[in-house]
N, C-alpha and C positions, 0 to 999 in steps of 0.2 A: 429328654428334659423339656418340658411345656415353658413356652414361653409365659411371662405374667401378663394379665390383662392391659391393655394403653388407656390412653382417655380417654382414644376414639371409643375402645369397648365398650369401656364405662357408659360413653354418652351413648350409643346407640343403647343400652343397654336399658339405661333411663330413661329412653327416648317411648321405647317399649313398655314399662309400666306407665311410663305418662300416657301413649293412647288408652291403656286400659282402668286409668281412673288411680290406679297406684300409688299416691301421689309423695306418701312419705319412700317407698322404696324409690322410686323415681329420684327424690331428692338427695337419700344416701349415696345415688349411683353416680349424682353429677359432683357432690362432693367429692367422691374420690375421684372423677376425673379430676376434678380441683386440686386435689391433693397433688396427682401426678405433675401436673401443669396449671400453675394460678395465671396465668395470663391465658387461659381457653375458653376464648370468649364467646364460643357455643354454648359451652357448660353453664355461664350465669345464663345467656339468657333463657334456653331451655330451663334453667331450676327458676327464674325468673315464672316462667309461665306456671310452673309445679306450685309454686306459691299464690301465684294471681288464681289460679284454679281452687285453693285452698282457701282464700279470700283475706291471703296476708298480704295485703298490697302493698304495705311499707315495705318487705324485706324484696319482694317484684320491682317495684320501683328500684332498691340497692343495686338487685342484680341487675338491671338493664342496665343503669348508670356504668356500674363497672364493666358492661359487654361494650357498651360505645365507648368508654377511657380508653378500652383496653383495643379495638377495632374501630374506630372513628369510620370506617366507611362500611359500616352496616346495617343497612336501611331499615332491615325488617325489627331491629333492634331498636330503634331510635322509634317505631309506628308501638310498637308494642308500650313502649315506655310513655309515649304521649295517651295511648288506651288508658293507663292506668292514671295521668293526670288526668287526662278526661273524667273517669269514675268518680276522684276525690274531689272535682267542681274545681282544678287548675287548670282553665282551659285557655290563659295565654302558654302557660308553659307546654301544655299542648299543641299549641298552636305553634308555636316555636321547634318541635321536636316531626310534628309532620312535614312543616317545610325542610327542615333538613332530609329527612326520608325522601320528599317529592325531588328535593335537587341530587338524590344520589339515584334514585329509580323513581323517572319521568314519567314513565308511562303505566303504572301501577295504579287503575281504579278505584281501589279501597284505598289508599290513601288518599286523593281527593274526596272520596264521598267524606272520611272520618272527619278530615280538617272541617268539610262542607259543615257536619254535627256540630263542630265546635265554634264554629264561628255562628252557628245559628244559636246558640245557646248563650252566647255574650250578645244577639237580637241584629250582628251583622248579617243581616239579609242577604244583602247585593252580595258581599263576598262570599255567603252561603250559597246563591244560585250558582254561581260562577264556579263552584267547586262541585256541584251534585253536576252541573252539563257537562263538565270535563271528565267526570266519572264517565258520564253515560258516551263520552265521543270514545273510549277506551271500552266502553264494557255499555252497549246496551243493553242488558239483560239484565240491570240492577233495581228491581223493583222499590226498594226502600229511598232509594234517590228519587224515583218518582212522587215518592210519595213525599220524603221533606222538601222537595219541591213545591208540592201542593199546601205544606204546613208553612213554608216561606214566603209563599205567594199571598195566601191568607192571612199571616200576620203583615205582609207589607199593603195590604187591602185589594190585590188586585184578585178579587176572587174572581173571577171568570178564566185567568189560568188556572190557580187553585182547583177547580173544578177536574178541567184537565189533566193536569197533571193524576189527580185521583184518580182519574178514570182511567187515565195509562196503568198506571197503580196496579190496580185492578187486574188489568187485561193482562198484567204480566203475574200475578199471584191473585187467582181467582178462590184462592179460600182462606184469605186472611181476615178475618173478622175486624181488624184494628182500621183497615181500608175502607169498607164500608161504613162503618161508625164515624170518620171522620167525611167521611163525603156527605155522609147522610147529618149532621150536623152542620155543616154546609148550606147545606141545602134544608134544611131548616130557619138557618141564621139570615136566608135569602127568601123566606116566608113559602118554599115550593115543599108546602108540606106532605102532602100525599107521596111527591117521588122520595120525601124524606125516610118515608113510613117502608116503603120497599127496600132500601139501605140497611136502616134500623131492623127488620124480620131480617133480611139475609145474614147479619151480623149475629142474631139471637137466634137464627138454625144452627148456624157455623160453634157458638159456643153459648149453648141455653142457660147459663150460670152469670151472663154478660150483663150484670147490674145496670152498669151506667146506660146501656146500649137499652132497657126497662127503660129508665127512667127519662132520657132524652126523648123514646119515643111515646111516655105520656105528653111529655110538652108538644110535641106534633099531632098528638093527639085532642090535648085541648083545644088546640089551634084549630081545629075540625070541628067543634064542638061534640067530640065524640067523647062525651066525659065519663061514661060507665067504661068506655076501655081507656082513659087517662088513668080514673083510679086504679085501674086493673094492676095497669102497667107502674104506678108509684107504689103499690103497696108491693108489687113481688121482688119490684128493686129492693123494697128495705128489707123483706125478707131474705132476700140475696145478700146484705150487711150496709146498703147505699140507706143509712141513718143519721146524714144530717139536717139541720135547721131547715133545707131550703126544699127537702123531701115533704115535708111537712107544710109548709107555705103554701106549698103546688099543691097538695092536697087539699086545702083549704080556699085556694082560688078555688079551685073546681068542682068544691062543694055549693060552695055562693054559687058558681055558673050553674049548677044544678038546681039555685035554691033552696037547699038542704044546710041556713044558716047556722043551725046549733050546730051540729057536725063540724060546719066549718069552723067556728070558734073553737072549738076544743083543737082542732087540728093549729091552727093561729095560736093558741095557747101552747101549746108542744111547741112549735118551732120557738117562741119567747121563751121559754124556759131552757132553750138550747144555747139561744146567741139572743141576748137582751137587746142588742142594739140592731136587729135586723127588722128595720126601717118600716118597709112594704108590708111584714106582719103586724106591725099594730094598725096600718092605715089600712088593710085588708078584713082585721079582725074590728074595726072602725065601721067597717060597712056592714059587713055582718050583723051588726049591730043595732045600726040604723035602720037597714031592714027589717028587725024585728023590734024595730021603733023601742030601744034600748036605749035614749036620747043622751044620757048621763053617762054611761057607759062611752056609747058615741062619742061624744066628746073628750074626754079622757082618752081612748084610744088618740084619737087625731091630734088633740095636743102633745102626746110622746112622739107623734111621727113629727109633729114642727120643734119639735123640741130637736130633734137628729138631724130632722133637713128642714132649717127655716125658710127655703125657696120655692119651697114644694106647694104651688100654687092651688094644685088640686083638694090639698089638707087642709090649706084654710077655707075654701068652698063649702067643702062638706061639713066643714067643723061650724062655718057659719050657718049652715043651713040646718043642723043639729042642735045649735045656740038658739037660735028662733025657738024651733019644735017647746024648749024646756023656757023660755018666756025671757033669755037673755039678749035683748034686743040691741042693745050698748057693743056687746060683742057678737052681736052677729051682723051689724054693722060696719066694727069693723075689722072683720074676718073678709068680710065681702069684700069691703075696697083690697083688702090689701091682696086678696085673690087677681080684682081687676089690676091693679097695680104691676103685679107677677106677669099677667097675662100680657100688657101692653110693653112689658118689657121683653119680654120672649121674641 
């Protein structure tokens, strides 16, 4: 006479369609350890995982709750469950559910780094470093802590670690495209654009589909005045799906950089008809304008740009100086002061 299966069975059993992708037989199998034993508190959280893998993260969430009710000192159950507040943007309760993990197993790296994620995510920096170097004193072999390292560092302004850190990044996962993009963005935002340019290609070998990785490096490209590979590089972003307002904007600076002022207007007109209140395009497609001594048009452009930013010192300059052109001398008067006005206030 065979004996019948236990729960153990059960869950090893499920354990096995879970690695193989399984995921509803995987699920049947932890129920019936369940059946066998409702306090087996393997069973939730493995069908816990069967679920988060399936992307029911409300019933994952259930199950984890009920593995830590039911085993209060099981760590990897309590890391998992904070995983899943993390997902749905609960990141104190996240944060709540990794400290208890870290005080049951201290010395577990991925648990420091995920807290590190989560507290970088509510903009706590400092307690975000403090948690990616505690990973790394446990585990230096964890690139991604490198690198929010360098994403922490950045947002708390001390780019010169930032830097670093990327480049540690790097040297521990030398083909992740997301590494390079952010260094090279970096190092863009620090005006070193050339070594920008070398960042931005390594990232667009690594994955030629790399839109944004296009289009940051048209803007290092403009930066160069290399405007026929700026346009190069925005149009095959859009072609790649990167189609918003500010694709289009860039297009149109660096049509005007080229001189090529109709073009730019039309491109100036696309991003306005995308986002009405983006600022820099009517004061961009303002010049354009001017330059083709479109004085009236000119005008019009600049006063929508003081119309959004009435500080914008620059707009009243040019608008005065567009006022003149067209014989309005009252207002280009006092467009002018109030240019010098801005300026002496600056």
């Amino acid at each position: 006479m065979t004996n019948s299966p236990s729960e153990y069975d059960y869950l090893v059993r499920g354990q096995m369609f879970l690695r193989e992708g399984l995921l509803d037989q995987a699920i049947d199998s932890f129920n019936e350890a369940l059946r066998l034993n409702e306090r087996f508190a393997p069973a939730y959280y493995y069908r816990g995982m069967a679920h988060r893998n399936s992307g029911d993260f409300q019933h994952a969430l259930q199950d984890y709750t009920v593995a830590v009710e039911v085993e209060p000192d099981y760590p990897v159950a309590f890391y998992a469950r904070a995983v899943i507040h993390r997902h749905l943007g609960q990141f104190e309760q996240a944060i709540l559910d990794y400290d208890t993990a870290i005080e049951l197993e201290p010395e577990d790296a991925d648990f420091y780094y995920a807290r590190g994620v989560a507290q970088a995510s509510l903009n706590h920096y400092e307690a975000a470093i403090a948690d990616f170097l505690k990973a790394l004193d446990f585990n230096p072999e964890l690139p991604n802590a490198y690198y929010n390292l360098g994403i922490a560092h950045r947002d708390l302004g001390d780019l010169g670690k930032a830097l670093d850190y990327y480049s540690q990044a790097i040297t521990w996962r030398p083909n992740d495209p997301d590494y390079y993009y952010a260094r090279g963005n970096l190092l863009s935002d620090t005006h070193q654009y050339e070594t920008a340019l070398t960042d931005y290609n390594q990232a667009i070998q690594i994955v030629p589909e790399f839109g944004n990785a296009f289009y940051n490096r048209g803007i290092a490209h403009r930066n160069l005045a290399a405007y026929d590979e700026a346009i190069a590089d925005f149009k095959q972003a859009q072609e790649l799906g990167i189609t918003s307002a500010t694709v289009y904007h860039n297009l149109g600076l660096t049509y005007s950089d080229k001189g090529e002022y109709s073009v730019a207007i039309q491109d100036f007109t696309r991003a306005l008809e995308m986002d009405q209140e983006l600022t820099n395009a009517y004061f961009g497609r303002g010049n354009a304008h001017a330059n083709l001594q479109q004085w009236e048009s000119a005008v019009s452009d600049f006063s929508r740009t003081i119309d959004r930013r009435s500080n914008f010192a620059e707009a009243y300059r040019a608008r005065g100086t567009a006022r003149l052109e067209i014989g309005d001398h009252d207002g280009s008067l006092a467009d002018l002061e109030r240019y010098r006005s801005l300026i002496q206030e600056t």
